[in-house]
C-alpha positions as CSV (number, residue, x, y, z in Angstrom):
1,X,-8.2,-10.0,16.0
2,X,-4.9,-10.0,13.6
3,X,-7.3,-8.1,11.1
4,X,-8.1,-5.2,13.2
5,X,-4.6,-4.8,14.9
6,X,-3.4,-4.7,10.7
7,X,-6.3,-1.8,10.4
8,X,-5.3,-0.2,13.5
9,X,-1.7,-0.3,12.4
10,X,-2.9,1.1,8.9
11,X,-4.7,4.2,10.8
12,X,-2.0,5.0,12.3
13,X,0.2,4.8,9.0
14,X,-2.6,6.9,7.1
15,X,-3.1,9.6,10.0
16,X,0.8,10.4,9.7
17,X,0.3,10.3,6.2
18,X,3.1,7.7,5.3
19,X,3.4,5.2,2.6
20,X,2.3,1.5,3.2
21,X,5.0,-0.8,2.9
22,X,3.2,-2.9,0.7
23,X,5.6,-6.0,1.1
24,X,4.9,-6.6,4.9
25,X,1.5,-5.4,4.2
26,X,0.7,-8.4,1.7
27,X,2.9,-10.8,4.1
28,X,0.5,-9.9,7.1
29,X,-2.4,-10.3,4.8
30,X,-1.5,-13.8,3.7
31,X,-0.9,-15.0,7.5
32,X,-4.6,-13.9,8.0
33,X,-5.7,-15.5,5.5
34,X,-4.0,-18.7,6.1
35,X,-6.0,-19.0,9.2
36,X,-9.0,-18.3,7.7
37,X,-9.0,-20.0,4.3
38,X,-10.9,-23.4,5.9
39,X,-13.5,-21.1,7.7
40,X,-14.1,-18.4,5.8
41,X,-18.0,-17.5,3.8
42,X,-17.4,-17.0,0.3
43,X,-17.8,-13.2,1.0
44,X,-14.9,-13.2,3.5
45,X,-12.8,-15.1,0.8
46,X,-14.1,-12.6,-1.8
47,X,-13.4,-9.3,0.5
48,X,-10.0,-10.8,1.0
49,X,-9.4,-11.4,-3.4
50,X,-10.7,-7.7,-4.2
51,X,-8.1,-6.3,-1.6
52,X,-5.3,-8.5,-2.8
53,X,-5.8,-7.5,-6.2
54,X,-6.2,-3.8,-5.7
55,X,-2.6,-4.2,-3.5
56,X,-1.5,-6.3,-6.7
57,X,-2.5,-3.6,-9.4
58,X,-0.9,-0.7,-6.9
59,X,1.8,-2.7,-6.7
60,X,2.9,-3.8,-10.1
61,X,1.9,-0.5,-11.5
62,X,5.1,1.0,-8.9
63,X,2.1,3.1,-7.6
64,X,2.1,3.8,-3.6
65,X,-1.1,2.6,-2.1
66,X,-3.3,5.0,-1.2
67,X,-4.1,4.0,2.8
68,X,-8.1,5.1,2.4
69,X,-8.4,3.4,-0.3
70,X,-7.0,0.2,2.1
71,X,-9.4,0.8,4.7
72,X,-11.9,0.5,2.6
73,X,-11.1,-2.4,1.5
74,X,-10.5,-3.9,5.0
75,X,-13.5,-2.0,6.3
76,X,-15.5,-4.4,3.8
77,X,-13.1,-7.4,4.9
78,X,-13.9,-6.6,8.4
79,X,-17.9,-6.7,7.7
80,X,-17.9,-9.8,6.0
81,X,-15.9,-11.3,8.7
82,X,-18.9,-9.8,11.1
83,X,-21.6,-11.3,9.3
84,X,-19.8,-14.5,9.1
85,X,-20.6,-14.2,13.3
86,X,-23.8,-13.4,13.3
87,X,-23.6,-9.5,13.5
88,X,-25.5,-7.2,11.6
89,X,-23.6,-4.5,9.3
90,X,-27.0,-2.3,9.5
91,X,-26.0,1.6,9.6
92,X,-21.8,1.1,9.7
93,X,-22.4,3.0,6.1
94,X,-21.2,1.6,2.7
95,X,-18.8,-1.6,3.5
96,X,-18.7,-1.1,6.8
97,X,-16.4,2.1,6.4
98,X,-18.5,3.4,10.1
99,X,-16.3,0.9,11.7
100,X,-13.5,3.2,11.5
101,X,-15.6,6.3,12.2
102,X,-14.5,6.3,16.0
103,X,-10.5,5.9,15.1
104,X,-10.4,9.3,12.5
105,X,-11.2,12.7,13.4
106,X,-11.8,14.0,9.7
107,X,-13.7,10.5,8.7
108,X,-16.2,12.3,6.2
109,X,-13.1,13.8,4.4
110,X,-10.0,10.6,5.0
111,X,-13.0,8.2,3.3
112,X,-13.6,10.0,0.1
């Protein structure tokens, strides 16, 4: 649940078009994961890595995060947390990007 309220919270940020605080980003990241570290499949764990390091590379590069590119990241975090319960990922599109479909008006455009 702390996953999607971050992804909700990160919608909201990327519809007004402001810049992800990266800082409180990573520290809500790293309470999720904290929880899930015993439990998680290796492709949880893995969806979890490739989003920390493309927040790492952003980061140390002084570069603001782009928030689509976050979502999809989380998008594929999200899936992988789905499977993990038994729920197919059949036609939510590439990573599970489809999840978000409902929560952005211009989703064909905001996920390129």
């Amino acid at each position: 649940m702390q996953t999607v309220n971050l992804v909700i919270n990160l919608f909201t940020s990327a519809k007004k078009e402001e810049a992800i605080d990266n800082d409180k980003f990573t520290a809500q990241l790293y309470a999720i994961y904290k929880k899930n570290i015993l439990y998680a499949s290796p492709d949880v764990v893995n969806a979890f890595g490739d989003l920390m390091q493309y927040l790492y590379k952003h980061d140390s590069a002084g570069q603001s995060t782009p928030p689509q590119k976050i979502l999809r990241h989380l998008t594929k975090l999200m899936g992988a947390m789905r499977k993990d319960l038994g729920l197919s990922n059949k036609n939510l599109g590439k990573d599970a990007q489809n999840l978000l479909r409902v929560m952005i008006t211009d989703f064909e455009v905001s996920m390129k």
